[in-house]
Backbone as CSV, one residue per row, in Angstrom:
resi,resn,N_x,N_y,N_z,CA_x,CA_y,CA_z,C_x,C_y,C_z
1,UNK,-60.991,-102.526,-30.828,-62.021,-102.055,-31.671,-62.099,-102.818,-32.972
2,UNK,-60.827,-103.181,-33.364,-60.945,-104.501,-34.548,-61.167,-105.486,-33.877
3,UNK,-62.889,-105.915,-34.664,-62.815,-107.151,-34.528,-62.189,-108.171,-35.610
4,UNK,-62.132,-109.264,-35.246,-61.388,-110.560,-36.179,-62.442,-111.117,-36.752
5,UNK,-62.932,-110.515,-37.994,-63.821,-111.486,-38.791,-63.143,-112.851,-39.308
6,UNK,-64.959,-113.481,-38.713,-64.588,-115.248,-39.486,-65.394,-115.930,-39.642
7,UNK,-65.403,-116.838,-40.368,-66.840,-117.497,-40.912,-68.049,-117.370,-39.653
8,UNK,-67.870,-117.684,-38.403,-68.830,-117.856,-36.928,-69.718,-116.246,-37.299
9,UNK,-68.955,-115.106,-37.583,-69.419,-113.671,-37.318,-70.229,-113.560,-38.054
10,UNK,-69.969,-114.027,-39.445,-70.728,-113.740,-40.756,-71.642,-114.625,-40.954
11,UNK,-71.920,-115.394,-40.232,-73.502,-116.618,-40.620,-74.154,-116.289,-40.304
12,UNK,-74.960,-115.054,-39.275,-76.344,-114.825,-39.242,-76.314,-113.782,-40.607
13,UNK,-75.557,-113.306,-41.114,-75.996,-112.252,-42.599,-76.530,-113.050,-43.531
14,UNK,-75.374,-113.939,-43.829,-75.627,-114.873,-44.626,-76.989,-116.187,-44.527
15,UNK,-77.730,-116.066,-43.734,-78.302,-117.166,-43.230,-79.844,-117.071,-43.851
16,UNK,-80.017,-116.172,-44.955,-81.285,-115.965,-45.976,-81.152,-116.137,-47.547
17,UNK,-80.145,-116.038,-47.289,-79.269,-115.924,-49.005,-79.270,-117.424,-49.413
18,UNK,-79.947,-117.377,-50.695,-80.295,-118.644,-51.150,-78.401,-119.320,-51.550
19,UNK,-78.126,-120.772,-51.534,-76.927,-120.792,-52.120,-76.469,-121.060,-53.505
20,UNK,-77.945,-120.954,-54.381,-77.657,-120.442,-56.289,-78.098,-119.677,-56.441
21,UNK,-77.687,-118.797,-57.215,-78.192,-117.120,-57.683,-78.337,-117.613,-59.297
22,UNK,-79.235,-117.293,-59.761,-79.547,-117.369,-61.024,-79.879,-115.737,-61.841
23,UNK,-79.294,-116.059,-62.805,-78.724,-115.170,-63.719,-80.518,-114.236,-64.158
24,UNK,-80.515,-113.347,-64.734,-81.393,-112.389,-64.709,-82.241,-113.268,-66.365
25,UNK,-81.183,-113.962,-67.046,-81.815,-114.621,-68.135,-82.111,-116.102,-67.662
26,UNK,-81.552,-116.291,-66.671,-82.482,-117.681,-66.742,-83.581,-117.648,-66.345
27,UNK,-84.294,-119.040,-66.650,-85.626,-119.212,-66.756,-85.783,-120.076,-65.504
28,UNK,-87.168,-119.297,-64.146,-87.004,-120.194,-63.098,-87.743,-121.636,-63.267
29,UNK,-88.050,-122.133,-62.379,-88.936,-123.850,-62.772,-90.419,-123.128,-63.063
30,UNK,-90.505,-122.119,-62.347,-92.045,-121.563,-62.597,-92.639,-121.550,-64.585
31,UNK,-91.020,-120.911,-64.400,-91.388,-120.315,-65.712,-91.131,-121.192,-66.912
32,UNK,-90.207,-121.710,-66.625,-89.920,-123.058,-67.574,-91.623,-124.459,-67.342
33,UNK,-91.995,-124.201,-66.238,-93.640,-125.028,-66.574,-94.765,-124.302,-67.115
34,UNK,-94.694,-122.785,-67.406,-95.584,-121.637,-68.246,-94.608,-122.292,-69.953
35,UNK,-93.508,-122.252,-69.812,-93.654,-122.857,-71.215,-94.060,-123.748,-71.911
36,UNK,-93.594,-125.039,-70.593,-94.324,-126.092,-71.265,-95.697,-126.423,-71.358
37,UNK,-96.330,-125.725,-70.473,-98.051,-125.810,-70.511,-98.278,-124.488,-72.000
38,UNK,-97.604,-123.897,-72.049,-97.786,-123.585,-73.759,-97.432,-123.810,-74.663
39,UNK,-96.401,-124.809,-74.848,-95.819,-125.605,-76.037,-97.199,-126.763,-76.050
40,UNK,-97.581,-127.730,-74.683,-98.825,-128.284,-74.696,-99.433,-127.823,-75.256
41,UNK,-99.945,-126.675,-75.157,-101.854,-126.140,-75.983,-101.447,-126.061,-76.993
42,UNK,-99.815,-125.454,-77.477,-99.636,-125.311,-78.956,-99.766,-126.363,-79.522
43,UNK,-99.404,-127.729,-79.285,-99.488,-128.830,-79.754,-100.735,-129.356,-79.828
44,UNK,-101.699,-129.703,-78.740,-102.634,-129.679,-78.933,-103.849,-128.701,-79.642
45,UNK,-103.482,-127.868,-80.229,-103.877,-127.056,-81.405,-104.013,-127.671,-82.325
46,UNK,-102.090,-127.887,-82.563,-102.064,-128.590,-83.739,-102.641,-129.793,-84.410
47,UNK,-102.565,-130.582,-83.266,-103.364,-132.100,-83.687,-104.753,-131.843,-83.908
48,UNK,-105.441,-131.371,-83.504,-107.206,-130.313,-83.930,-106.914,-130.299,-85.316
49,UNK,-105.965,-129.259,-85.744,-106.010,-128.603,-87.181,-105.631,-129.915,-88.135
50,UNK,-104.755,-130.977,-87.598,-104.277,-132.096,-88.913,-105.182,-133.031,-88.471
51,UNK,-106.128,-133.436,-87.736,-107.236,-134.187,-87.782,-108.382,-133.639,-88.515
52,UNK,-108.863,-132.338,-88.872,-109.247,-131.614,-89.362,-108.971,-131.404,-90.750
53,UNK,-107.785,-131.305,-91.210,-106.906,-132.099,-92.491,-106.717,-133.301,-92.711
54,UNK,-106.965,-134.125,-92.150,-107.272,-135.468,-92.190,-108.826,-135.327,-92.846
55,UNK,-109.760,-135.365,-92.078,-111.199,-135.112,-92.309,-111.656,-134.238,-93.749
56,UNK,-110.750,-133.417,-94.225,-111.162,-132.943,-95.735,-110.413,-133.493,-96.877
57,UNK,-109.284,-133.724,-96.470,-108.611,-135.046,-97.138,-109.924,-135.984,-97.598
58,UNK,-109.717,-136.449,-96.723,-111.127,-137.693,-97.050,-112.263,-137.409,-97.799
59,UNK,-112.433,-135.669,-97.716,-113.564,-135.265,-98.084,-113.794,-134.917,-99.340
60,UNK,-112.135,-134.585,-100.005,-111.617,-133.891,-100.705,-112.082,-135.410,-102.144
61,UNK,-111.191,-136.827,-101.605,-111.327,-137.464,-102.112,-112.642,-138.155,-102.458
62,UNK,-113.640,-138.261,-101.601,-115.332,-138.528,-101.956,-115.595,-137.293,-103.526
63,UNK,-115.456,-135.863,-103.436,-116.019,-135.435,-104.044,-115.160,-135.635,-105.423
64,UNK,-113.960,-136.050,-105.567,-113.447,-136.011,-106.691,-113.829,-137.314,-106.843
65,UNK,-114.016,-138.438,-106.526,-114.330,-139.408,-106.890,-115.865,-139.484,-107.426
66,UNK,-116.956,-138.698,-106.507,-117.638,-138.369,-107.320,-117.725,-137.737,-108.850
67,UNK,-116.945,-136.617,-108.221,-116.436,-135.821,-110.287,-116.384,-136.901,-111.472
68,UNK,-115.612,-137.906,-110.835,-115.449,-138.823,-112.106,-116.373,-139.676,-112.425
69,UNK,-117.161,-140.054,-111.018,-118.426,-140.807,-111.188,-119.845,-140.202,-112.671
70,UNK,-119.892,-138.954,-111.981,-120.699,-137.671,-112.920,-120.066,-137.737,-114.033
71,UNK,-118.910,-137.884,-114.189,-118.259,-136.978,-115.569,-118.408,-138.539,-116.419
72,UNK,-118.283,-139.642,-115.745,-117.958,-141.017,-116.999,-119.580,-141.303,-116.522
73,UNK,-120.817,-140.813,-116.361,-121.833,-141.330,-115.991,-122.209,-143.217,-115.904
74,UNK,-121.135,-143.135,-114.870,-121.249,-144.749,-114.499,-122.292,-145.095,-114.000
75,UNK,-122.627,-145.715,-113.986,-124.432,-146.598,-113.240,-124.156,-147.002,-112.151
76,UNK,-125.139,-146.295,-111.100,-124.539,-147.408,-109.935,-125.934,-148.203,-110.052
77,UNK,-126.178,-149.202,-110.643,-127.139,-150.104,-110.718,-126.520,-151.469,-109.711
78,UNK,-125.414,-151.552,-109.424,-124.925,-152.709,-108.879,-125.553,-152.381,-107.423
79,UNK,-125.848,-151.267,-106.710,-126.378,-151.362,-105.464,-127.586,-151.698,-105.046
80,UNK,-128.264,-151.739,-105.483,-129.347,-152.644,-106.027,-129.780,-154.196,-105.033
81,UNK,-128.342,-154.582,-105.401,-128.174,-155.678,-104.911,-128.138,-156.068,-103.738
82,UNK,-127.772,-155.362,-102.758,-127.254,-154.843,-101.511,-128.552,-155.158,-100.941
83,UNK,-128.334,-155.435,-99.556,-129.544,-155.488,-98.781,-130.095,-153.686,-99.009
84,UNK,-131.114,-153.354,-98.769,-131.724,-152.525,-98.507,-131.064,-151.142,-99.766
85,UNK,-130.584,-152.275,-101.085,-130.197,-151.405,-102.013,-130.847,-150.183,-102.582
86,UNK,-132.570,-150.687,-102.333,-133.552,-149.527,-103.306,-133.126,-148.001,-102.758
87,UNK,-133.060,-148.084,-101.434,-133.367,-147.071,-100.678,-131.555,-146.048,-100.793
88,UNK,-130.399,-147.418,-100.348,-129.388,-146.887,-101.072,-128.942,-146.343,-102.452
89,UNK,-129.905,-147.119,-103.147,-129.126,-146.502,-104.656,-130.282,-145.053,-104.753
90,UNK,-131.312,-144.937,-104.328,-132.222,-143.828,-104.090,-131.276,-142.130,-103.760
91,UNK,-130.206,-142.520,-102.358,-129.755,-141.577,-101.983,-128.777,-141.119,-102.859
92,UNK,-127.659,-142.509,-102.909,-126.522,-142.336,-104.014,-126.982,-141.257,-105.064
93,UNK,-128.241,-141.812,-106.220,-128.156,-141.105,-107.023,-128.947,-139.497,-106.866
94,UNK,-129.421,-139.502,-105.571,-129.758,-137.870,-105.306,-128.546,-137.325,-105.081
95,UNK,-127.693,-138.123,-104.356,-126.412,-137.019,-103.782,-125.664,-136.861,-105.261
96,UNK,-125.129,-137.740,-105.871,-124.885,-137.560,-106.962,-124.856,-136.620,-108.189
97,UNK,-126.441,-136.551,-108.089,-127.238,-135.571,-109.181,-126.917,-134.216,-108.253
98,UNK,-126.795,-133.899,-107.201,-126.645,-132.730,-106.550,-125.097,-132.377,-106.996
99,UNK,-124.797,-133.209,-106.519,-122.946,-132.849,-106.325,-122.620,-132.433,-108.224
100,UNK,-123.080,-132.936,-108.902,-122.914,-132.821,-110.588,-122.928,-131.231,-110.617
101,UNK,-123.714,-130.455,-110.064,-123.327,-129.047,-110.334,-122.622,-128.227,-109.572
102,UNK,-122.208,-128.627,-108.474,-121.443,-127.648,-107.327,-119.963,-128.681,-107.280
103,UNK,-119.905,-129.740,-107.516,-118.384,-130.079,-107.184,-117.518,-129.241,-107.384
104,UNK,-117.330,-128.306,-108.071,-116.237,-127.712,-108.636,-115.810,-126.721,-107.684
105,UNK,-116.407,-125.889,-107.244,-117.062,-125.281,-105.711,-116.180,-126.068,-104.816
106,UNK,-116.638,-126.670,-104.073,-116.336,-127.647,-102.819,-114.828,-128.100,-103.628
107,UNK,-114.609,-128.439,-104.835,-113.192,-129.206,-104.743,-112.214,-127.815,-104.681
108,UNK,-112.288,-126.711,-105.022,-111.895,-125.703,-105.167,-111.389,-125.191,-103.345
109,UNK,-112.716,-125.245,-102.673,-112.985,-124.873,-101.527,-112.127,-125.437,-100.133
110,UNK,-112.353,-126.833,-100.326,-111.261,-128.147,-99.441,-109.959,-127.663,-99.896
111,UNK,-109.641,-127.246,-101.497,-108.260,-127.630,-101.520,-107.502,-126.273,-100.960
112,UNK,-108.194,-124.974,-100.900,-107.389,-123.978,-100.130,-107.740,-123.679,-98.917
113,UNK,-108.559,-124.598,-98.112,-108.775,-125.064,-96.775,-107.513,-125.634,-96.308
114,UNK,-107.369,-126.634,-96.989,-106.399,-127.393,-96.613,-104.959,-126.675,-96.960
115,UNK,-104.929,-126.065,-97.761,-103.657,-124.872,-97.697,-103.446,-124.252,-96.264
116,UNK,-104.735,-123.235,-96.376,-104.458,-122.475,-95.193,-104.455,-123.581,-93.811
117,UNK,-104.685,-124.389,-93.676,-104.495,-125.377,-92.571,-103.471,-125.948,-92.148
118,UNK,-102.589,-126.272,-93.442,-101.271,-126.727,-93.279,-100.063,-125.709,-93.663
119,UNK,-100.576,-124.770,-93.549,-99.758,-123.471,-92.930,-99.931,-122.915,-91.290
120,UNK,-101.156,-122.919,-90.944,-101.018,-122.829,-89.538,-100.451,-124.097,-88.707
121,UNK,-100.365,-125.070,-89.474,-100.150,-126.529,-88.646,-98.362,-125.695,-88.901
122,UNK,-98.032,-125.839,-89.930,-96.465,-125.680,-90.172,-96.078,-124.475,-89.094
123,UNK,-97.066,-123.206,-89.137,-96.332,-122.136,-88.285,-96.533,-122.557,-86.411
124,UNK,-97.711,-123.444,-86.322,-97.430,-123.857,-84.818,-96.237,-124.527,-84.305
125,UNK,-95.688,-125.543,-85.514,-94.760,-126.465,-85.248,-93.378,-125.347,-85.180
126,UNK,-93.131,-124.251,-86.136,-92.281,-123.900,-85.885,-92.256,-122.742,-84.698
127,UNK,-93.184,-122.119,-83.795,-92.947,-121.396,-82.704,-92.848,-122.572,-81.867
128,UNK,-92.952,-123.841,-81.749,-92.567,-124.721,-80.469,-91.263,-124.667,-80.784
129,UNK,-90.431,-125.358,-82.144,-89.026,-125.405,-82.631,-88.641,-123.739,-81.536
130,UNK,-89.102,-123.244,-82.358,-88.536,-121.154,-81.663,-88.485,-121.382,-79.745
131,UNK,-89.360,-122.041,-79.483,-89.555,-121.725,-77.740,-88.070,-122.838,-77.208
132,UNK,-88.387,-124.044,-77.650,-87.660,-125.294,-77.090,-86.283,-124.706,-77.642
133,UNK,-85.865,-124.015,-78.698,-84.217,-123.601,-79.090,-83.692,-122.310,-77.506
């Protein structure tokens, strides 16, 4: 009535049972490619938002450069010169004469744009740091 167990008896039980068992905290391949396809979008977020900070940067600097243009009322008479200057120095000094009363506005406006921008850029970078630790 005893039988003699031995490896031969016990291989059809065994013969579904994967041979790594992974722990209840690890992360399977499934799930480890759900992260990285969301560390991706997070990143690609990010580069949106600092190209975007890039772009008022630039924007930031036109209007202050204007400010000083307005404020030392420099002439742009030199454009003039330029092929098809009439029509350029025409716009220059409309945009100009516009920007003379609202710069302050817009430089005000870009510069806590660009705050709040490079705070979400900083907090994306650090939930990838949080996922990849």
């Amino acid at each position: 009535m005893n039988k003699i167990i031995n490896k031969n008896n016990l291989a059809p039980i065994f013969e579904n049972v994967p041979n790594i068992i992974n722990a209840p905290l690890e992360l399977t391949d499934a799930e480890k490619l759900n992260y990285i396809s969301d560390l991706v979008n997070i990143l690609q977020s990010n580069l949106i938002v600092n190209l975007v900070m890039v772009y008022m940067s630039f924007t930031l600097i036109f209007i202050i450069t204007v400010k000083i243009i307005t404020d030392k009322n420099i002439k742009i008479e030199i454009v003039k010169k330029f092929p098809l200057g009439k029509f350029l120095y025409i716009i220059l000094s409309k945009l100009i004469s516009s920007w003379r009363f609202n710069n302050i506005a817009w430089t005000y406006f870009m510069l806590i744009s660009l705050l709040i921008l490079s705070s979400i850029s900083t907090y994306g970078i650090y939930i990838c740091l949080a996922v990849l630790s």
